[in-house]
GUDO-961012 format. One line per field, with one value per residue (C-alpha): residue number from 1; z, y, x; residue in three letters. Coordinates in pm, 1 decimal. Example, Ala and Ser with C-alpha at 12.3 -4.5 7.8 and 13.67 -1.06 7.14 Angstrom:
<atoms>
num (1_2) .
pz (780.0_714.0) .
py (-450.0_-106.0) .
px (1230.0_1367.0) .
residuo (ALA_SER) .
</atoms>
This chain:
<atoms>
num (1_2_3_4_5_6_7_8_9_10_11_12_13_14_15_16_17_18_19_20_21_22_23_24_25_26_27_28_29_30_31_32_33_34_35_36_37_38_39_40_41_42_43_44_45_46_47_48_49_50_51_52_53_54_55_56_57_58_59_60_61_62_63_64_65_66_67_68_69_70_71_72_73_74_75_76_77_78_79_80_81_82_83_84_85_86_87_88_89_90_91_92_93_94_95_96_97_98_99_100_101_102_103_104_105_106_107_108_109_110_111_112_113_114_115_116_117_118_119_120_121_122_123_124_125_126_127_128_129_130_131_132_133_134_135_136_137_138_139_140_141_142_143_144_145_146_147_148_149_150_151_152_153_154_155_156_157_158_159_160_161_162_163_164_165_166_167_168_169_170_171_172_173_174_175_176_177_178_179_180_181_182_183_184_185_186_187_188_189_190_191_192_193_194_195_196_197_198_199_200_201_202_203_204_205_206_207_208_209_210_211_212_213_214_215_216_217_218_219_220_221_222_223_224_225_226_227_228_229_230_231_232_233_234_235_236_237_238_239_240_241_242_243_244_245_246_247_248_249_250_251_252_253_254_255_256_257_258_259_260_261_262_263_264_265_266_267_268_269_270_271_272_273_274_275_276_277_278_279_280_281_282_283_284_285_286_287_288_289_290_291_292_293_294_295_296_297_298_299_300_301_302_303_304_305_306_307_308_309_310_311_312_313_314_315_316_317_318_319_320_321_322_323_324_325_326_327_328_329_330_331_332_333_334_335_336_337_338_339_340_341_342_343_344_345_346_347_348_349_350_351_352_353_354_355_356_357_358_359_360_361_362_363_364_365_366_367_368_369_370_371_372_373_374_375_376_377_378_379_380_381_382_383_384_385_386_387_388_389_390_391_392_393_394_395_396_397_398_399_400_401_402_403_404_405_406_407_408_409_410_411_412_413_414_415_416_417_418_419_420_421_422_423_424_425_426_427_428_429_430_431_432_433_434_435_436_437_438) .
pz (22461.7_22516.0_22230.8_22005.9_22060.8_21959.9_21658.7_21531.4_21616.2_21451.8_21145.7_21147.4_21067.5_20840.1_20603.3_20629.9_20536.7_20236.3_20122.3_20142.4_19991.2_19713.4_19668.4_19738.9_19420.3_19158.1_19228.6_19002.3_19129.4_19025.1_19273.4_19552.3_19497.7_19620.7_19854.3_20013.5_19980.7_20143.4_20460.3_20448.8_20414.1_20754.0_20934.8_20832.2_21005.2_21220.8_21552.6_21528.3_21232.1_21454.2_21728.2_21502.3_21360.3_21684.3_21789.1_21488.0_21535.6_21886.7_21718.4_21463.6_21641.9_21832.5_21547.2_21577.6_21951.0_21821.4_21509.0_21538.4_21594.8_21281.7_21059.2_21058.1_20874.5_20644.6_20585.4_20575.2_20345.9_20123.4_20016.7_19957.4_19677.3_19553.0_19472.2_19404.2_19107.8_19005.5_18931.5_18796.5_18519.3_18425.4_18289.0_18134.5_17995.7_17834.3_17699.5_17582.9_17381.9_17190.4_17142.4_17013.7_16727.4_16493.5_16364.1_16227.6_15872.2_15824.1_15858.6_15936.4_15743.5_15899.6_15820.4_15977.5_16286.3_16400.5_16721.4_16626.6_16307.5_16417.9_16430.0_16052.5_15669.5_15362.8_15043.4_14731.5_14566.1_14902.2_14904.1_14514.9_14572.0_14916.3_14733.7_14480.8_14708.6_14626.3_15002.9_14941.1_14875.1_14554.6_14505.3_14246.5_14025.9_14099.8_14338.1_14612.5_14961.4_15114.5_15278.9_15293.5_15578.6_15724.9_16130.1_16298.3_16649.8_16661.2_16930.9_16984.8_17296.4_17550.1_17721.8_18013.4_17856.4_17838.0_17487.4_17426.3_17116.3_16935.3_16648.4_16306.1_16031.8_15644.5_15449.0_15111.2_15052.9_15121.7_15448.1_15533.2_15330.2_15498.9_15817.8_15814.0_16173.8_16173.4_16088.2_16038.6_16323.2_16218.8_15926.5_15614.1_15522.3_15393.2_15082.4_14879.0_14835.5_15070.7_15454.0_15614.5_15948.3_16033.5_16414.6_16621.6_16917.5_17199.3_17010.4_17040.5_17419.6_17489.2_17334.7_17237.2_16885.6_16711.7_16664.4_16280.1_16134.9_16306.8_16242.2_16400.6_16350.7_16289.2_16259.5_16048.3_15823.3_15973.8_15880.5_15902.5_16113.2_15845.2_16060.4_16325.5_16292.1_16599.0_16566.3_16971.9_16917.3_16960.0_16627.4_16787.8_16988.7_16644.2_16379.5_16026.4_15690.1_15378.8_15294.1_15005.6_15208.2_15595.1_15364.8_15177.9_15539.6_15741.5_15455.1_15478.5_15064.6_14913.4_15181.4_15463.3_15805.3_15698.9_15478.5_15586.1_15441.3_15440.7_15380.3_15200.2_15484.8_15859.1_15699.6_15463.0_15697.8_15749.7_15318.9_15306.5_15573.9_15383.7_15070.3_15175.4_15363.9_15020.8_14843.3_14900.5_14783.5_15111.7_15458.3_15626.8_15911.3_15896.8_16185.0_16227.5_16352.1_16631.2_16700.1_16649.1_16883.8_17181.4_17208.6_17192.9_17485.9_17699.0_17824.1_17970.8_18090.5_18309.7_18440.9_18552.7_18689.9_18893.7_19016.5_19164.8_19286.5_19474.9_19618.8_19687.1_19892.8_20074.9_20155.7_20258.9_20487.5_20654.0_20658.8_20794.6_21119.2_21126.1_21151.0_21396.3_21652.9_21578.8_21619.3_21957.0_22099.5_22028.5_22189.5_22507.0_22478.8_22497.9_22671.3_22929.3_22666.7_22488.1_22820.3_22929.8_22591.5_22646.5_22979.6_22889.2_22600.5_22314.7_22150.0_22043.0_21669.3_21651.1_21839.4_21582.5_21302.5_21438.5_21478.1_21153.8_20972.4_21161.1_21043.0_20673.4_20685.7_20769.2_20466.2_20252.5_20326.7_20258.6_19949.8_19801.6_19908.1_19728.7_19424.4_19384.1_19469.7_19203.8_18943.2_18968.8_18983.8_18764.9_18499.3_18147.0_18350.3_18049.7_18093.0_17843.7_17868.6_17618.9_17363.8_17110.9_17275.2_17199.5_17116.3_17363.4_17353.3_17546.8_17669.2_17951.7_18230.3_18246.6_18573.6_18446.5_18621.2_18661.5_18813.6_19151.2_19190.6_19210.7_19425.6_19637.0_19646.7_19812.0_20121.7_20168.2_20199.4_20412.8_20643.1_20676.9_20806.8_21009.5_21176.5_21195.3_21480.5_21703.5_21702.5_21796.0_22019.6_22187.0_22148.5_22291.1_22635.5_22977.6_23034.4_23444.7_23299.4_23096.0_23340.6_23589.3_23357.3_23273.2) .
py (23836.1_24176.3_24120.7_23994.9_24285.6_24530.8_24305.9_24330.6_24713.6_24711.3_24563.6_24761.3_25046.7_24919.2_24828.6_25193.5_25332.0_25117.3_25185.1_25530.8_25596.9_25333.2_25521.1_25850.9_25738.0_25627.4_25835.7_26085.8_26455.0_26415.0_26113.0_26315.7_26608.8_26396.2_26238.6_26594.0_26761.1_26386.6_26461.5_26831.8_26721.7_26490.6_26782.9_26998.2_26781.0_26472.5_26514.0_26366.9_26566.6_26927.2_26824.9_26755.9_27107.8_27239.5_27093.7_27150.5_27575.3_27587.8_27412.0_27604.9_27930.0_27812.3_27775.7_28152.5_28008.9_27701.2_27878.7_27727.4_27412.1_27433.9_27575.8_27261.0_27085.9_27347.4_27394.6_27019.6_26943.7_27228.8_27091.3_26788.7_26925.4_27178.8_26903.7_26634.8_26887.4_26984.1_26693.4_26579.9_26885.7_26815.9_26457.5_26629.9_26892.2_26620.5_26467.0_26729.1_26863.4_26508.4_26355.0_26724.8_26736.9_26470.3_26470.5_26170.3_26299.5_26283.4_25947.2_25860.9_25579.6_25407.1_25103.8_24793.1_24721.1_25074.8_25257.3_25569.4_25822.4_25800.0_25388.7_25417.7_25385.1_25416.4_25377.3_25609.1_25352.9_25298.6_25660.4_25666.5_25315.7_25475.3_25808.7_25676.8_25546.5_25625.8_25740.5_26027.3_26346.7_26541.2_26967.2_27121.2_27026.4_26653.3_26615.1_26376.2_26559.2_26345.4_26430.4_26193.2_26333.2_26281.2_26285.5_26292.1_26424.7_26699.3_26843.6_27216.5_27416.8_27489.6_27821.7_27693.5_27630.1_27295.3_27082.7_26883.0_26689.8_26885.3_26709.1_26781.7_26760.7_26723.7_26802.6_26936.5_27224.4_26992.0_26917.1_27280.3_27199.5_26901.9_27027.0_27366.6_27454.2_27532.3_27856.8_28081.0_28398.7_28508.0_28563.2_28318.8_27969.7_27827.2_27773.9_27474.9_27365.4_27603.9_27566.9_27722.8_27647.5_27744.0_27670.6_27570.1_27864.5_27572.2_27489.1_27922.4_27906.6_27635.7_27600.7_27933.0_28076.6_27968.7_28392.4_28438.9_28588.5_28316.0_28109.4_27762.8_27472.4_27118.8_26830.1_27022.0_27235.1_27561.7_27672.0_27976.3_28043.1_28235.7_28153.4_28090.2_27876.0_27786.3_27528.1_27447.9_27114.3_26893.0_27011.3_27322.7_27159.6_27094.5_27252.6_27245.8_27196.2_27102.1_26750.9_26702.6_26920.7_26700.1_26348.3_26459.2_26605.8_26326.5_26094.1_25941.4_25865.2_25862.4_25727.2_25908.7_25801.4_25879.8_25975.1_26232.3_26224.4_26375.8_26194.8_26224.8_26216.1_26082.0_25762.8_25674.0_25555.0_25228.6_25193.8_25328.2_25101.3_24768.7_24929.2_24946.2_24590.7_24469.2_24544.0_24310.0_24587.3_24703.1_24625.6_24931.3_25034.9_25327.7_25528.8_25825.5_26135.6_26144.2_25761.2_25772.2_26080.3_25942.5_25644.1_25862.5_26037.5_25744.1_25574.9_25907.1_26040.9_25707.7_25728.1_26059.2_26059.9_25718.8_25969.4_26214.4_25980.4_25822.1_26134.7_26264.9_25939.6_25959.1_26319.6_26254.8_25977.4_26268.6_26529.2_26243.6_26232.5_26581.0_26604.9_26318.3_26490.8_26814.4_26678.2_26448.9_26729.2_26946.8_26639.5_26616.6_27014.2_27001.0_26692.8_26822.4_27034.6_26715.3_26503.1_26758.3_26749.0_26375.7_26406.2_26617.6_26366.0_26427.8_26094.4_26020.0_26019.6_26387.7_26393.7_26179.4_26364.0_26723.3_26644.2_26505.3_26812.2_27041.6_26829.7_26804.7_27178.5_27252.7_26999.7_27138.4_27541.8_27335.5_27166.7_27517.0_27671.0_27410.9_27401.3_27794.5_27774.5_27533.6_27700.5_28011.6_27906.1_27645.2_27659.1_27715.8_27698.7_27609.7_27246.7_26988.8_26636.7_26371.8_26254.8_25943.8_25810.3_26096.0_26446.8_26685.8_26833.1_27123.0_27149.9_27377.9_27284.1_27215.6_27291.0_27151.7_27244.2_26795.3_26785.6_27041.7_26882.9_26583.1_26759.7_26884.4_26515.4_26410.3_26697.6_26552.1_26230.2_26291.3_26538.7_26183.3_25990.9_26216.8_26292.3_25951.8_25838.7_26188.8_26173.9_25815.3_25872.4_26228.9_26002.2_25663.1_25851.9_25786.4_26079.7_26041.8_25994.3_26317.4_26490.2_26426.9_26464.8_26793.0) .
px (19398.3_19490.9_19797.9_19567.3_19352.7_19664.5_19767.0_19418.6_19396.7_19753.9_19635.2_19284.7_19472.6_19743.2_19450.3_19307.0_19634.3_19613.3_19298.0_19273.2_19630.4_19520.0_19174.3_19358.8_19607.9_19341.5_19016.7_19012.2_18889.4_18529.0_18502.9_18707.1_18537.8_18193.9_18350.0_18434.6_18126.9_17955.1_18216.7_18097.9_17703.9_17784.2_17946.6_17643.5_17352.1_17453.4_17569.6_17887.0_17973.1_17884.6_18078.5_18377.8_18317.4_18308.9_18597.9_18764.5_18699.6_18894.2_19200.5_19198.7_19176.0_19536.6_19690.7_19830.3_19957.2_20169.4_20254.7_20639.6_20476.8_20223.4_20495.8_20729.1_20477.4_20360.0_20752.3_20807.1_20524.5_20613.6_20909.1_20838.7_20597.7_20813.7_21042.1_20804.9_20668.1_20966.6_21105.2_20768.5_20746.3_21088.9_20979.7_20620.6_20826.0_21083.1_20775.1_20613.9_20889.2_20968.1_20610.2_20471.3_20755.5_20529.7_20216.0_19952.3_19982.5_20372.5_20563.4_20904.5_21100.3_21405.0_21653.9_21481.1_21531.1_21695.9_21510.0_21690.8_21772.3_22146.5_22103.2_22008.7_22096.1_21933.4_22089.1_21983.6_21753.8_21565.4_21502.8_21403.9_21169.7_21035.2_20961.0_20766.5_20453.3_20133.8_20040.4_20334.4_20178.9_20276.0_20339.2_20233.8_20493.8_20401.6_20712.3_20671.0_20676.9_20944.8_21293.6_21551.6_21800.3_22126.5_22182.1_22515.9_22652.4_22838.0_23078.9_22994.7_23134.9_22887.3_22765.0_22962.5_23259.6_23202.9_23190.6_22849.8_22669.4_22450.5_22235.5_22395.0_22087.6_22161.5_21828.2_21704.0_21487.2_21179.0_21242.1_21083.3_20781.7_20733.0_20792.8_20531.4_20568.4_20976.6_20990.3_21296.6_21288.9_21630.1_21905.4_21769.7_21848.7_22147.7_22234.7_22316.5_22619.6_22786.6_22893.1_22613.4_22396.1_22081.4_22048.2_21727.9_21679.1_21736.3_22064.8_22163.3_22057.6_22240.2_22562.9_22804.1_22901.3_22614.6_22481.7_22399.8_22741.6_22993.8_23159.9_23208.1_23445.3_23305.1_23592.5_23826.5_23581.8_23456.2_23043.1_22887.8_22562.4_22344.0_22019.3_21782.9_21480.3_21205.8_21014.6_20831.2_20940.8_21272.2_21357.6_21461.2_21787.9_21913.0_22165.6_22057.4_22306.3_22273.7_22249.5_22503.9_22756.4_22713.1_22724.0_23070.9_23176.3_23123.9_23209.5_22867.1_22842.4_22471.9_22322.1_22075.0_21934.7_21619.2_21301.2_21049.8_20688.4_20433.9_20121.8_19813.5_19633.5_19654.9_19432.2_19687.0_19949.3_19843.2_19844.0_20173.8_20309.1_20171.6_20351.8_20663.5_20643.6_20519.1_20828.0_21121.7_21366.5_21289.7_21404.9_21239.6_21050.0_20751.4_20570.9_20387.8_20592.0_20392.0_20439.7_20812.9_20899.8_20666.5_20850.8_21180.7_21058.0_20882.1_21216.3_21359.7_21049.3_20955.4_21303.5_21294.9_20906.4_21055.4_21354.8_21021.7_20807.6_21161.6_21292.9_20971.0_20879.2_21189.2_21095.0_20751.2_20884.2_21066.6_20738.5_20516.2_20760.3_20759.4_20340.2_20354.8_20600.2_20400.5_20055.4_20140.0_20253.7_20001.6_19715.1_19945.3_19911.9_19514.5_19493.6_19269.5_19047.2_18963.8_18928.9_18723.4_18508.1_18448.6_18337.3_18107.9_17982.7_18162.1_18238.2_18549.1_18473.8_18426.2_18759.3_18954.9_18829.6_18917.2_19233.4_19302.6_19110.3_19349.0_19636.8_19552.6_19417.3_19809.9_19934.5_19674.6_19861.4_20222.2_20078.4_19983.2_20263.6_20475.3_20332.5_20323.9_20723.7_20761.4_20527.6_20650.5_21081.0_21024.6_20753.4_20941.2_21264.9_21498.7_21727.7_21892.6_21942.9_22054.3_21795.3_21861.7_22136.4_22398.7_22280.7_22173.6_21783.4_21678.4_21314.9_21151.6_21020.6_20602.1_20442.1_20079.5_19793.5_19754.0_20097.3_20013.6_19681.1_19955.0_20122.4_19814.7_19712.0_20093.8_20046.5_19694.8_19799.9_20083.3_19876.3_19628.1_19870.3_20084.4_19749.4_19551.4_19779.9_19765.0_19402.7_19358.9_19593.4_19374.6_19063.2_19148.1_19332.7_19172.0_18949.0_19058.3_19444.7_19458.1_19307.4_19577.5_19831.9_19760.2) .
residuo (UNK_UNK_UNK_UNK_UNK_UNK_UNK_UNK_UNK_UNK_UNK_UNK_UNK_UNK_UNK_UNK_UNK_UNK_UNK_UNK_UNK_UNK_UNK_UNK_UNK_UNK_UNK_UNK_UNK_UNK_UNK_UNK_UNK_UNK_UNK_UNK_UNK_UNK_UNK_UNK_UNK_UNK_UNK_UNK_UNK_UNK_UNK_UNK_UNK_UNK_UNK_UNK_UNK_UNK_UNK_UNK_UNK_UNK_UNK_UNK_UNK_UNK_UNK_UNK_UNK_UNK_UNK_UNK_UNK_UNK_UNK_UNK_UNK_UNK_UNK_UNK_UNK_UNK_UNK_UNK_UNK_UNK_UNK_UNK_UNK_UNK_UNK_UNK_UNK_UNK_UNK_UNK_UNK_UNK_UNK_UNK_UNK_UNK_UNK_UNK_UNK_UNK_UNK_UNK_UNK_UNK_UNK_UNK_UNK_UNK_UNK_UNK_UNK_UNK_UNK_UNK_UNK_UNK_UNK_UNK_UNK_UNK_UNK_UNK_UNK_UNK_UNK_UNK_UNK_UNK_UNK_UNK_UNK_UNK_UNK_UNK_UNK_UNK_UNK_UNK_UNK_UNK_UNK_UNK_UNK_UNK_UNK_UNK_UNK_UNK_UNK_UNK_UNK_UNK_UNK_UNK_UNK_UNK_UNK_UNK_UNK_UNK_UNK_UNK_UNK_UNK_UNK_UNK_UNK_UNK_UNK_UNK_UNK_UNK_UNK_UNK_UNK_UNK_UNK_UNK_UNK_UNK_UNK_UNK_UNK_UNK_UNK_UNK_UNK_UNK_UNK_UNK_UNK_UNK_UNK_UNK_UNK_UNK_UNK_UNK_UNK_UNK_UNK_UNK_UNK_UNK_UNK_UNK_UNK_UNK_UNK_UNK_UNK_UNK_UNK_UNK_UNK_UNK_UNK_UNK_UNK_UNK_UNK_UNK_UNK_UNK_UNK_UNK_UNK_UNK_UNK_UNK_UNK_UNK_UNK_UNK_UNK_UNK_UNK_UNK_UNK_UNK_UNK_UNK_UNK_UNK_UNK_UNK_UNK_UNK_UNK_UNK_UNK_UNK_UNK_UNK_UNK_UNK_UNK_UNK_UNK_UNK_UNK_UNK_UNK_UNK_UNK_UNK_UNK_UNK_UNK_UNK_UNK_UNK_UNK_UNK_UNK_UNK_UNK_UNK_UNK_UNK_UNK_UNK_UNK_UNK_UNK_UNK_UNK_UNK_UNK_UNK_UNK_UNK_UNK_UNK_UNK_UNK_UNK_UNK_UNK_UNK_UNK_UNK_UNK_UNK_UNK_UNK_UNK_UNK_UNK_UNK_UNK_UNK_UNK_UNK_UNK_UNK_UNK_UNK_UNK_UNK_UNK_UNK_UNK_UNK_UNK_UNK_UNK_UNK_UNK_UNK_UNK_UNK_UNK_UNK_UNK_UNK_UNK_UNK_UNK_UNK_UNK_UNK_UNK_UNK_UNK_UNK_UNK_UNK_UNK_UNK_UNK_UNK_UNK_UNK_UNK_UNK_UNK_UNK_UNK_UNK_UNK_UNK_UNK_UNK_UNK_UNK_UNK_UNK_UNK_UNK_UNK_UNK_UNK_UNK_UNK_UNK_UNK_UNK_UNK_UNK_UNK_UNK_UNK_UNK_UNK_UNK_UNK_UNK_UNK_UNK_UNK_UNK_UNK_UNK_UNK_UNK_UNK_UNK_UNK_UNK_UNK_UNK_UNK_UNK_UNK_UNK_UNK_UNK_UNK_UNK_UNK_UNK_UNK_UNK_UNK_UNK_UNK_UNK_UNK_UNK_UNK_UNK_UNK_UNK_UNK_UNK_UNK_UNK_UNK_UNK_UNK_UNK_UNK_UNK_UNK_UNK) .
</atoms>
């Protein structure tokens, strides 16, 4: 009987755990917010709820007293969401940088079948039949607002020393008028016909000799930087060239990876997508900008959220230990304060709960502390990964005010269950045994 009674007990609070890391997980902070101030109403007027209070005050107050104690979970919990965030705005900042480089107005046309530009060819009179939609805006002069463009890898040396793949970009002079928001900061644009670059400012940071005025070899032809362009997009981890000049360099004929256009309005998509399916000439695929660079980024940012969520897990495995040595120690510390409390009829509620409010008060200081460690080395902190397969893109870091309520969440969680078993443990002792322990 007695094992059955522990298996049950056992399971009781296996099923707690679950729910309230489940709830914990999927309530959003409206719902937790009410929850809290429900807890704080309870506190306020029941009798239970003022003798947890109560005994909530005198822990607190020996905090200063076990500070070595306390600060192993602060510490502990700290870094788990210092790391947990940081790994965490390194996948938003990823995504941020490729799904904010397209818009709903502008659409991007592709060989069928390809999931990349560098996957893709179109020959000249795919461009001339694609150009000649009706859902294509015109300029002034009646010319369709459409850039065909040519993408290949480059090999540029590094900062480091190192040599990487930098995204090589043949276009015309409408790809800036379909592209408003890439504006040149530095030097001017390069002219056509000649070997000239105009780099992206992620491209300058992050590989060398790419200053307006140098010069830089690519295969056996050497270009001249003549300009820097920004862009707060992916667009900016990219070289720019004319088009005529990369296709003869790269022996890439007539043909492009790509057309560019800009619609005439965000409505029109759907139109120009049944166009181009209409024509057999045509073995093409269309999205929006926005559509096409968001699914660029989703694959890379899953994988590296999954790398947070795994290496924060396995740290948090490490913090919850940490809060359960520190917490049992600190019951078998007061043993005979709390025995003394329920002989004196305090239930055993008001026990449980102090002790967990001391515990999570603790995760809740390590949660903060974490996520100001992480803001403040980390937000805009400037890295580069591989986008596309082969070129390299550079982003920043985004520490979102979403991801340390993320990581506030994680210490709160972990300060629950580091402290559920402690204060079962200080309410559920003999009242006659802790007594003569102590």
């Amino acid at each position: 009987m007695t094992l059955i009674k522990s298996f049950l007990r056992g399971f009781g609070l296996f099923l707690l755990l679950a729910v309230f890391l489940a709830a914990w997980i999927v309530l959003p902070w409206p719902a937790l917010l009410g929850i809290a101030v429900l807890f704080a109403l309870w506190m306020a007027f029941t009798r239970s709820g003022r003798q947890a209070a109560s005994v909530t005050r005198v822990g607190v107050s020996t905090l200063a007293q076990r500070l070595g104690a306390s600060s192993v979970v602060v510490i502990g919990i700290a870094g788990v969401v210092g790391v947990l965030v940081a790994l965490l705005a390194m996948a938003e900042g990823y995504r941020h940088t490729v799904s904010s480089s397209g818009t709903d107005d502008t659409a991007i046309v592709l060989r069928g079948g390809s999931s990349a530009e560098l996957m893709s060819v179109l020959s000249r009179d795919q461009i001339t039949t694609i150009e000649r939609a009706p859902e294509i805006a015109r300029d002034a002069e009646g010319r369709p607002l459409a850039s065909a463009e040519l993408v290949v890898s480059a090999n540029v040396p590094r900062s480091d020393g190192e040599e990487g793949s930098v995204t090589l970009r043949g276009v015309g002079d409408m790809a800036w008028v379909v592209r408003p928001g890439v504006k040149l900061v530095e030097g001017r644009k390069f002219e056509p016909g000649r070997r000239e670059l105009v780099v992206g400012k992620g491209a300058r940071r992050q590989f060398a000799g790419l200053d307006p005025g140098k010069e830089l070899r690519l295969g056996n032809q050497v270009w001249t930087v003549v300009g820097v362009f920004e862009s707060g997009d992916a667009m900016e981890s990219e070289m720019w060239a004319d088009g005529e000049i990369v296709s003869s360099a790269y022996r890439r004929g007539s043909s492009r990876a790509s057309v560019f256009a800009k619609l005439t309005d965000a409505k029109a998509f759907n139109a120009f997508k049944a166009t181009l399916a209409a024509d057999p000439r045509l073995q093409v695929e269309a999205d929006t900008t926005r559509e096409y660079f968001s699914k660029q980024s989703e694959a890379i940012s899953k994988v590296l959220r999954i790398i947070g969520i795994v290496v924060g897990s396995i740290m948090a495995i490490g913090a919850v230990f940490g809060a359960l040595n520190t917490m049992f120690a600190t019951v078998a510390s007061r043993a005979r304060e709390i025995a003394t409390l329920r002989a004196i009829g305090f239930r055993g509620m008001p026990v449980v709960v102090a002790v967990m409010l001391e515990t999570m008060l603790l995760a809740a200081i390590g949660g903060l502390l974490g996520g100001l460690l992480a803001w403040l080395v980390f937000n805009g902190y400037t890295a580069s990964t591989v986008a596309g397969g082969v070129a390299s893109l550079s982003f920043e870091f985004k520490v979102s005010p979403d991801l340390l309520w993320q990581g506030l969440k994680w210490a709160l969680a972990i300060g629950f269950v580091g402290g559920l078993f402690p204060a079962l443990r200080a309410a559920t002792l003999p009242v006659t045994d802790a007594l003569r322990a102590a």
